[in-house]
C-alpha positions in Angstrom: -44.9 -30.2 70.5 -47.7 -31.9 72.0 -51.3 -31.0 71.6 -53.2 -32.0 75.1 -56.5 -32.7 74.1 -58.7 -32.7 77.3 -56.7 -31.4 80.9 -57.9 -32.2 84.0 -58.2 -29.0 86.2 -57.1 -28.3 89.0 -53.2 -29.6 88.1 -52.1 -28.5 91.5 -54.3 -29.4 95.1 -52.2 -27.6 97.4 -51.0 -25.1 95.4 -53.1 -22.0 96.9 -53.2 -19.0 99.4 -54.7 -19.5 103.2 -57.2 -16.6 103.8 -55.9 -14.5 107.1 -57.5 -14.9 110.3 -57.8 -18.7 110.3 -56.1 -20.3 113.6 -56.3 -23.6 112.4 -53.7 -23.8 109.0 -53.4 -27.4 108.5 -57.4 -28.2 108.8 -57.7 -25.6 106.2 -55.1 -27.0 104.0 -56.7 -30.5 104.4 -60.0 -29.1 103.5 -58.5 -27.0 100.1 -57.0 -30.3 99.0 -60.1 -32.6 99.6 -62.1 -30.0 97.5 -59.7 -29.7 94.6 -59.9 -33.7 94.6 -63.7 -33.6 94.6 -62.8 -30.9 91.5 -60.3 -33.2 89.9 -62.5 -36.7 90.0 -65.5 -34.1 88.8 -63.4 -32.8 85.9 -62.5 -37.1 85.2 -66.0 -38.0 85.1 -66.9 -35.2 82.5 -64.1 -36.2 80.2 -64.6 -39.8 80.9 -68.7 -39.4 79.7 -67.0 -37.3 76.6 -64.7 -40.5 76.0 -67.4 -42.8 76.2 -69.7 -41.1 74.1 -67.2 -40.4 71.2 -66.7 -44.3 71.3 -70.3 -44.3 70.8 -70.5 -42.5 68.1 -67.4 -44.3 66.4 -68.8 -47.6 67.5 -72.4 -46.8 65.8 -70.3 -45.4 62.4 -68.5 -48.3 62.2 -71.3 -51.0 62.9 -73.6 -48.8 60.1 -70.8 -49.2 57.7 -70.5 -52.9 58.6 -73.8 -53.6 58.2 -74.5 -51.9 54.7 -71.1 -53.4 53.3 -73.0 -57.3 54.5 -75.9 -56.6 52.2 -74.1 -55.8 49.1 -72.1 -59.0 50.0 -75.8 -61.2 50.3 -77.5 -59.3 47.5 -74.1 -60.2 45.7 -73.8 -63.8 46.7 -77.8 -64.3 45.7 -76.8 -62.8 42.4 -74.0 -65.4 41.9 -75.4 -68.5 43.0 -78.8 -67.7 41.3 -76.9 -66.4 37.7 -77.6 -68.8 34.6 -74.8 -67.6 31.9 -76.8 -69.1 28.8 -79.7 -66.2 29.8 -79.1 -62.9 28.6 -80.1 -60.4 31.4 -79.6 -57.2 29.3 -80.0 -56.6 25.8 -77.7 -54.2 24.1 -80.4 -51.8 23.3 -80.8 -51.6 27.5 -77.3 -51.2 28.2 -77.0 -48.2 25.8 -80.2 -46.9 27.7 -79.2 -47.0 30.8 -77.5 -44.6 33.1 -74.3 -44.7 34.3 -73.4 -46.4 37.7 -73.4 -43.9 40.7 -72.5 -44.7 44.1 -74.9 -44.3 46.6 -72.2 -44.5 50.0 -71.8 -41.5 51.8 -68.1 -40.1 51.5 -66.6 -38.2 54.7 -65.6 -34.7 53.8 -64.9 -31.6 55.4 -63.2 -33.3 58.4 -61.2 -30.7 59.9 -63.9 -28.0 59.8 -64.8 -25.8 62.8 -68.6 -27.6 63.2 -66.0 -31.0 63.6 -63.8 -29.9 65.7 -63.8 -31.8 69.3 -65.3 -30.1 72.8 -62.0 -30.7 74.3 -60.3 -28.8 71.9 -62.9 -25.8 71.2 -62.7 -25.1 75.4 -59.1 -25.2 75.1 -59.2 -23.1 72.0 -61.8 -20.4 74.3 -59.1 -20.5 77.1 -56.3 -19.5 75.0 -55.7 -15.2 75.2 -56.6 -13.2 71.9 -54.1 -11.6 69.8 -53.5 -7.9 70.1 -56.0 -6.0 67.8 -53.4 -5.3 65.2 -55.9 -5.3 62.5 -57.2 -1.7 63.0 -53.9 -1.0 61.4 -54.2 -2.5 58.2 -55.8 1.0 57.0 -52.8 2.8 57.5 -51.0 0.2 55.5 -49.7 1.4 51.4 -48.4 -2.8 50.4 -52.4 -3.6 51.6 -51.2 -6.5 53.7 -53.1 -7.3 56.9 -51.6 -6.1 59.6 -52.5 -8.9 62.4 -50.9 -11.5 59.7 -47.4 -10.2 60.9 -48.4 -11.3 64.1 -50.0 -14.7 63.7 -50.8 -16.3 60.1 -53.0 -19.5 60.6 -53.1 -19.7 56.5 -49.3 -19.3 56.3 -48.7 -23.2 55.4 -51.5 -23.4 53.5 -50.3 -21.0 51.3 -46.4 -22.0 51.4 -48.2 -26.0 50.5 -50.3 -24.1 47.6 -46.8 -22.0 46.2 -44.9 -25.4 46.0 -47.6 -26.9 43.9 -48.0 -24.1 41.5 -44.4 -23.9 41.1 -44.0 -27.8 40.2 -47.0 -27.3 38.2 -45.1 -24.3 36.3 -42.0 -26.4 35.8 -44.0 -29.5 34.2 -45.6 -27.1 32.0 -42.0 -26.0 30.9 -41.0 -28.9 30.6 -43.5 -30.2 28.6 -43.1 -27.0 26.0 -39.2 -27.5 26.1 -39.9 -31.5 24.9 -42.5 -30.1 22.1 -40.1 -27.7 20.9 -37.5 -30.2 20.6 -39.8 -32.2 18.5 -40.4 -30.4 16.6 -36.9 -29.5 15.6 -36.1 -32.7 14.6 -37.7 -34.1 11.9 -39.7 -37.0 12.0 -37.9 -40.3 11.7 -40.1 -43.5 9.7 -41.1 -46.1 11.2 -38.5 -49.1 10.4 -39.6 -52.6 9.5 -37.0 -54.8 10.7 -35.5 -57.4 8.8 -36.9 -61.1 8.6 -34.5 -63.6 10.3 -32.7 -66.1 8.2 -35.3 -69.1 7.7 -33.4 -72.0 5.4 -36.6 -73.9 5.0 -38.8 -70.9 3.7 -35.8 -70.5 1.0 -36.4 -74.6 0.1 -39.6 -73.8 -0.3 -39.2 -71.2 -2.5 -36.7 -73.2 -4.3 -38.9 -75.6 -5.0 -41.4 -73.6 -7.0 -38.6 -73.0 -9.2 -35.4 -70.6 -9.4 -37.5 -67.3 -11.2 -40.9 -67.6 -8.7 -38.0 -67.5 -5.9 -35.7 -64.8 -7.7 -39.2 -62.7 -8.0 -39.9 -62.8 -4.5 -36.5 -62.0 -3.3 -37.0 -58.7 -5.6 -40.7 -58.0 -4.1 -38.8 -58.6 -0.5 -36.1 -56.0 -1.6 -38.9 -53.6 -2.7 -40.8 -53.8 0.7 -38.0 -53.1 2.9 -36.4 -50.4 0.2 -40.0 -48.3 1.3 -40.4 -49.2 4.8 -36.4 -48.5 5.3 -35.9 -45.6 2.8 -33.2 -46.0 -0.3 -30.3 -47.6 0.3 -27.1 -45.4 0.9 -24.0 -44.3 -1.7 -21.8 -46.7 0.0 -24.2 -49.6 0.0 -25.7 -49.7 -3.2 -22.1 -49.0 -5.1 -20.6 -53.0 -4.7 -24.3 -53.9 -5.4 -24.3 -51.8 -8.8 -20.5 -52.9 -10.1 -21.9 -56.6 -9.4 -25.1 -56.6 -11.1 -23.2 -54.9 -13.9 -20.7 -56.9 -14.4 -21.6 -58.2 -17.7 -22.5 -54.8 -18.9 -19.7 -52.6 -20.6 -17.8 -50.8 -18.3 -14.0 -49.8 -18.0 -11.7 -51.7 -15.1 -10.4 -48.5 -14.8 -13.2 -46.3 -13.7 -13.6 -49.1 -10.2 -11.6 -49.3 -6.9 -8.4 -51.3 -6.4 -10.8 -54.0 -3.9 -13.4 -53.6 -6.5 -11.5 -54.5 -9.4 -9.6 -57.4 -8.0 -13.1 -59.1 -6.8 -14.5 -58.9 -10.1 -11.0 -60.0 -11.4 -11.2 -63.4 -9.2 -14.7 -63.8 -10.0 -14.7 -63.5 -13.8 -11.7 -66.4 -13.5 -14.5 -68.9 -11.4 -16.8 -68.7 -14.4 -16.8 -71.4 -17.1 -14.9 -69.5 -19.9 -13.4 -70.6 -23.2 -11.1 -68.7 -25.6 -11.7 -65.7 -27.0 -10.6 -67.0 -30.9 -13.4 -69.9 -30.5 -16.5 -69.8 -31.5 -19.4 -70.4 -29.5 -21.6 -73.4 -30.3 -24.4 -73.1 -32.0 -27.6 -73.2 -29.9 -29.5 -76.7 -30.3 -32.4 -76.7 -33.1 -35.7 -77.4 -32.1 -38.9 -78.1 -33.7 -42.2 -75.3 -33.9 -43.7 -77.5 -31.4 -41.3 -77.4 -28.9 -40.9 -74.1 -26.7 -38.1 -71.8 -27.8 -34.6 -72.3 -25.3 -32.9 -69.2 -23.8 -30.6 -68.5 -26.4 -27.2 -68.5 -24.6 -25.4 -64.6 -23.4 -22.5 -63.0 -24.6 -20.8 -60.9 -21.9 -19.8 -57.7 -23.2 -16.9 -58.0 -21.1 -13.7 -58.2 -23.6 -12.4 -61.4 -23.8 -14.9 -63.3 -21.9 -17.9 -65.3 -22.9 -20.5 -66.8 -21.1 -22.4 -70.5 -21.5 -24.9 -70.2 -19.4 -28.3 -69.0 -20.0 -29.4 -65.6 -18.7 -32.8 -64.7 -17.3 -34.6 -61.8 -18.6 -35.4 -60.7 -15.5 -31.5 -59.9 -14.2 -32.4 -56.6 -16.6 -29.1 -57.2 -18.6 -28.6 -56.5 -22.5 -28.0 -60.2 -24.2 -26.4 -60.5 -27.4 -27.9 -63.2 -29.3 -25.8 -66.0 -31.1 -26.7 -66.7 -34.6 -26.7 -70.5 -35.5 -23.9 -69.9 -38.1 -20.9 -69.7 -36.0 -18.8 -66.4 -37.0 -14.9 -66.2 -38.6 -12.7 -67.0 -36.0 -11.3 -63.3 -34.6 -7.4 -63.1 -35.2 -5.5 -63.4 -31.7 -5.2 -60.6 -29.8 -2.3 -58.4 -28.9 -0.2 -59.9 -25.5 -0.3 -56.1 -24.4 -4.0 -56.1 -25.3 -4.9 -59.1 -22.8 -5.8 -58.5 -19.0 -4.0 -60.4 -16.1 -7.3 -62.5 -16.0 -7.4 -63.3 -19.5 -3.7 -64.3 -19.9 -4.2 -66.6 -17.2 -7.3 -68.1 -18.0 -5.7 -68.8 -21.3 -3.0 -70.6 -19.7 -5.2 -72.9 -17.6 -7.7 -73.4 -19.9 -7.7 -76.5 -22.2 -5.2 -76.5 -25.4 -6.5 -75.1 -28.7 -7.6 -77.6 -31.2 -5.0 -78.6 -34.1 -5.4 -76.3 -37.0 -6.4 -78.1 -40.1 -4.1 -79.5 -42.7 -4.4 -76.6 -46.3 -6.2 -77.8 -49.2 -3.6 -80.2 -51.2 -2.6 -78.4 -54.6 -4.2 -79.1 -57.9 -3.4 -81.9 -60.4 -1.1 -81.0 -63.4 -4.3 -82.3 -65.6 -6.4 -79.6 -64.3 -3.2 -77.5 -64.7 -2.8 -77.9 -68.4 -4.6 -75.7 -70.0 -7.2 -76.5 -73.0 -5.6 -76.9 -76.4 -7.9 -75.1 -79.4 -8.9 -77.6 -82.2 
């Protein structure tokens, strides 16, 4: 619906009841409708000068704002072209003494009061009938609502506007309790480092400081994520633990079918010998000369190591004394594992056994003949 702001009065020029005894009807019309015309271009020229002089108004608002708005552009263009950025305008101690920055432009508020509204609009609102005096009722009322407001509300969206916003305000509040509440149901989760990507040349250039600096990092690396990440699991650690065990003494028996057969094939890679040879002797050295890694024994049955162990793999090594021992007798077939048997079979043949001791001589036989 339409709001007409300014109505130009009178809408109809013929529109109106002749007086009784006039003879003449149709000079009296003439002369109604030539007056209401006079009316109409009177009631033009009023709202015309109202036109004009809200243009006016607008005009000199618009031209004040223009002009203010141009000297904070010079003042700011003078500032620029005249700024030297070696020479320090402000010290710190002024800046920390100074006042916060405050506008000085003059906001528009209160735009829809009464003292605002237009002339146009405040005669049409003066022509428009009263409401019925329902408000002497309000007395008699028990729910103390205001009578005339069953009548005519003029706060009625105001206040539907205000509900709707206490109402989303409500439900963000809930919200905002239900999230917290769910928080704090769950527990709190650390914060995870993820893993470094696979970088071949960092691990060359560890190798290159030598096989224990690199093996040392590795374990400090292991460490670090170990507390960033939390423990490893069950199920990851327990290959891990069989593996770094596997020289220690354990029974076959106790591991899985997958586990078993893994360390099966890898106990056949290593560089084994027989169980009924000796080791060699570790090399002798002079007290100069630094002290080698004396070589580790697996505990394993039937399997013995050559190469040298670090002490930092945290295993127990069994040192070799440089006196070979006896030769252990064979073992049992039924005693041998699978892996051992075939080792045995692909390893080299065992050296000849040495010829016996010929038998003594029949003089060293005879025996000695008293005087």
């Amino acid at each position: 619906m339409p709001l007409v702001k300014r109505n130009i009065d009178p809408r109809h020029l013929c529109h109106t009841a002749l007086p009784r005894g006039i003879k003449n009807e149709l000079e009296c019309v003439t002369n109604i409708s030539l007056a209401n015309i006079i009316r109409q271009l009177s009631s033009l020229s009023k709202y015309a000068e109202d036109i004009f002089g809200e243009l006016f108004n607008e005009a000199h608002s618009f031209s004040f704002r223009v002009n203010s708005l141009q000297e904070r552009v010079d003042r700011l263009s003078v500032s620029v072209t005249q700024l030297d950025p070696k020479e320090e305008e402000l010290s710190l101690q002024d800046i920390t003494m100074r006042k916060a920055f405050r506008s000085s432009t003059i906001q528009d508020q209160q735009l829809f009061d009464r003292k605002t509204l237009p002339i146009p609009l405040q005669e049409t609102y003066d022509i428009c009938e009263q409401p019925p005096p329902l408000n002497i009722l309000t007395p008699y009322r028990d729910d103390g609502k205001e009578g005339l407001k069953f009548y005519t509300n003029p706060s009625y969206f105001f206040d539907l506007w205000k509900e709707k916003m206490l109402q989303d305000t409500e439900d963000k509040r809930k919200e905002k309790r239900k999230q917290k509440q769910k928080n704090l149901d769950r527990p709190h989760e650390p914060e995870k480092v993820p893993r470094a990507p696979h970088d071949r040349r960092r691990e060359w250039q560890k190798l290159a400081q030598g096989p224990e600096l690199a093996e040392d990092d590795a374990n400090l690396l292991h460490k670090h994520i170990e507390v960033a990440n939390g423990p490893a699991s069950h199920f990851e650690s327990r290959s891990q633990a069989y593996v770094d065990h596997i020289d220690g003494s354990y029974s076959l028996s106790a591991l899985p079918y997958s586990q078993m057969s893994e360390l099966l094939s890898r106990a056949e890679e290593r560089v084994l010998v027989r169980p009924h040879e000796p080791p060699p002797p570790p090399p002798m050295h002079g007290a100069a000369e630094a002290k080698p890694v004396p070589p580790c024994v697996s505990s394993t049955p039937g399997l013995v190591e050559n190469r040298p162990q670090s002490p930092a793999t945290g295993r127990t090594p069994v040192f070799v004394s440089p006196t070979p021992p006896p030769p252990p007798p064979p073992p049992l077939p039924s005693a041998l594992s699978t892996s051992s048997l075939r080792a045995a079979m692909t390893s080299t043949p065992p050296p000849p056994v040495p010829p016996p001791p010929p038998p003594p001589t029949a003089a060293l036989q005879a025996p000695a003949v008293p005087p």
